[in-house]
N, C-alpha and C positions, 0 to 999 in steps of 0.2 A: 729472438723470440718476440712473437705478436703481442702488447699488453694490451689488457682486462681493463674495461675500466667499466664501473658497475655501474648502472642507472638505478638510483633508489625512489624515481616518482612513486613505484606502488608502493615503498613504507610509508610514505606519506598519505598516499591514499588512503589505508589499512586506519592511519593517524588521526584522519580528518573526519572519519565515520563517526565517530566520539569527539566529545569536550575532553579537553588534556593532550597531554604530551608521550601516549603509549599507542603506537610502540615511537620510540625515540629518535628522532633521522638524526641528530647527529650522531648519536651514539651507534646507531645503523654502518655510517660512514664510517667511524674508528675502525669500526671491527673487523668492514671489508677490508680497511688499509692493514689493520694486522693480521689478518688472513691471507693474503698476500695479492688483492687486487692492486694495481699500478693507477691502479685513475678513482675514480668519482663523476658519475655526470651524472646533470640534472636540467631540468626542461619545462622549467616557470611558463604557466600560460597565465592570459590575461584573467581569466575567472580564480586561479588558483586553487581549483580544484584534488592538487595533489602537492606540490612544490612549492613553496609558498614564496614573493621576494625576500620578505624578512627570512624563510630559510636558506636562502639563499648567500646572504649576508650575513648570518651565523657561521655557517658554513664554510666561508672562506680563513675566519682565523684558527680553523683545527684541522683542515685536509694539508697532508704533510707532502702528497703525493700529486697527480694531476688533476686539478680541476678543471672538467666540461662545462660548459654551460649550452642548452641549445635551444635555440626559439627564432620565432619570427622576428627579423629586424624590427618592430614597431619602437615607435619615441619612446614607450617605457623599458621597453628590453633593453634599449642600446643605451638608455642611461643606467639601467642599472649594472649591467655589466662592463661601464666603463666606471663607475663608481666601485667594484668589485676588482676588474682588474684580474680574470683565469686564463690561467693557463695559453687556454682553449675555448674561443667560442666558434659551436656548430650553428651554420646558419641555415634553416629550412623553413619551406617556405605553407608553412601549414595556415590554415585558415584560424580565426579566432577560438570558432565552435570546432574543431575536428577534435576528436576522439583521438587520434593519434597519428604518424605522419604515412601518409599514403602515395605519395611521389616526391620525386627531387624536383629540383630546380633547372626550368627552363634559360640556362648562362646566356643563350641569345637574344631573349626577348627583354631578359629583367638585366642586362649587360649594364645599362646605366645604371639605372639604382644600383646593384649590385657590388658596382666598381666603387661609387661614393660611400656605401657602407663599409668593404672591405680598405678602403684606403683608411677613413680613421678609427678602425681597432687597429690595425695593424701600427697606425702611430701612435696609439697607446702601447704598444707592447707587447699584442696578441694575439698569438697565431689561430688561424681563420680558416677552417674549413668548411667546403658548400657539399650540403647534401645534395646527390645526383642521381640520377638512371645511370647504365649504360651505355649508353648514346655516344659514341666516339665526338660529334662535335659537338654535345652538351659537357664531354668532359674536355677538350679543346677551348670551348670556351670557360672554365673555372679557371683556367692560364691566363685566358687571357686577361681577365675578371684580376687577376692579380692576388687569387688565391693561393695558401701556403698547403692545403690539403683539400682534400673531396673525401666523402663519405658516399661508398656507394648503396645505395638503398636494396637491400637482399632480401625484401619478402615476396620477390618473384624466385630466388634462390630457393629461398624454404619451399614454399608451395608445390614445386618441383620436384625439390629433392628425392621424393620419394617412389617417383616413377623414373628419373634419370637423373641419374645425379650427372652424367658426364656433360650434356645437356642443360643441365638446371645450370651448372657453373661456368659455360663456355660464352656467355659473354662479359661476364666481369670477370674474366682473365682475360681478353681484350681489351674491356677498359682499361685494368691493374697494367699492362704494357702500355696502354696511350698515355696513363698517368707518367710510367715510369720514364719514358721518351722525352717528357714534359718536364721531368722532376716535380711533380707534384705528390706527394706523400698522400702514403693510401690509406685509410680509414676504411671501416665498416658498422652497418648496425642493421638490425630490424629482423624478428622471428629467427636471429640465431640462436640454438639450441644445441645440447648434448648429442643430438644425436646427428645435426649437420656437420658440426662446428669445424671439425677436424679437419675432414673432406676440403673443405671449404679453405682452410689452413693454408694445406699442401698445395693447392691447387694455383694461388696465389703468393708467390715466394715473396712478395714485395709489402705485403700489407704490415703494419704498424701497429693498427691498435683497432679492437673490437670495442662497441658498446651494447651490453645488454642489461637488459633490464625485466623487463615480465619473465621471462623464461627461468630466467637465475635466480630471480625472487619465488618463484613458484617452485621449483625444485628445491628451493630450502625450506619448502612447508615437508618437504621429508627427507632430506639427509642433514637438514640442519646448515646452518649460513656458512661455516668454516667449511665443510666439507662441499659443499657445493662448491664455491669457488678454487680449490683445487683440484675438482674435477673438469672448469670451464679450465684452470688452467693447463691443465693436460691435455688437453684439448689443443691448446696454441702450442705447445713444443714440436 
């Protein structure tokens, strides 16, 4: 089975709109892990606008489960999440100001940088996925990059899905096969939703682990947090 792992940036957001601590990201995180999400991820940006590092750093002594971490390699990310120490850090290659991540990582052009970043988390401890396109030799090179995972970026999946789904998902199941030929562990995330997710599943026999976040959080503004995530989890069986 594919695991869930929830992105909580919009509780915090929701958090930050207000002075105080309501609604409460940690307590956020317990509840997905008792409801039965398999991860946690979260995606500190430089302004901290949602995720903060101090929540970041809270955060680590109560997730029981998988800890994400995903951002841009800059000098304060990679200290803080060598100071932190997850699971799992996603690395994408967003700009300071972006609103949210809108492409993967070019493995060929940012091949050096990228090899010196992923060589020391990995000798910390921690396994290292690049966020990607489809691109058979943008996913060739996360191998070679010395990546333990790829994250393929699916809001050209969504976008699609609703005029062709056969279509929408027929090039990351050629990527999911180039990864798999690679051994490279397959991840996903971005605009999956209830109504893709499934599809998207099946289509993909190899993939690992989803992260979503606005979509999951917005649908428990009405079926309520436990029950949404049993419905994303239905979704991955």
């Amino acid at each position: 089975m594919t695991s869930l792992s929830v992105n909580i940036n919009k509780i915090a957001t929701l958090r930050n709109t207000r002075q105080g601590n309501t609604p409460n990201v940690k307590l956020a995180a317990i509840n997905c892990e008792e409801f039965g999400a398999e991860g946690i991820t979260v995606h500190p940006r430089p302004d901290e606008r949602h995720i903060r590092y101090s929540d970041v750093r809270d955060l680590k002594s109560i997730i029981t489960t998988e800890f994400n971490i995903e951002g841009y390699p800059s000098d304060s990310f990679l200290k803080l999440v060598l100071d932190v120490r997850p699971d799992q850090v996603t690395l994408v290659p967003d700009a300071h100001d972006a609103i949210t991540s809108n492409a993967g990582w070019d493995t060929i052009i940012n091949r050096d940088f990228l090899t010196q970043v992923v060589s020391e988390l990995k000798k910390a401890g921690i396994r290292v996925s690049l966020f990607v396109d489809t691109d058979n030799k943008i996913v060739e090179g996360a191998a070679i990059i010395g990546a333990d995972r790829i994250e393929l970026y699916t809001e050209p999946y969504a976008s699609a899905f609703p005029f062709n789904p056969d279509q929408a998902v027929a090039p990351f199941m050629q990527a999911a096969k180039v990864a798999a030929n690679l051994n490279l562990g397959l991840n996903a995330g971005h605009d999956l939703n209830l109504q893709n997710l499934k599809f998207f599943k099946q289509s993909l026999p190899n993939l690992l682990e989803v992260s979503i976040g606005h979509a999951l959080i917005s649908d428990a503004l009405y079926f309520g947090l436990e029950l949404t995530i049993l419905k994303y989890k239905e979704c991955l069986r």
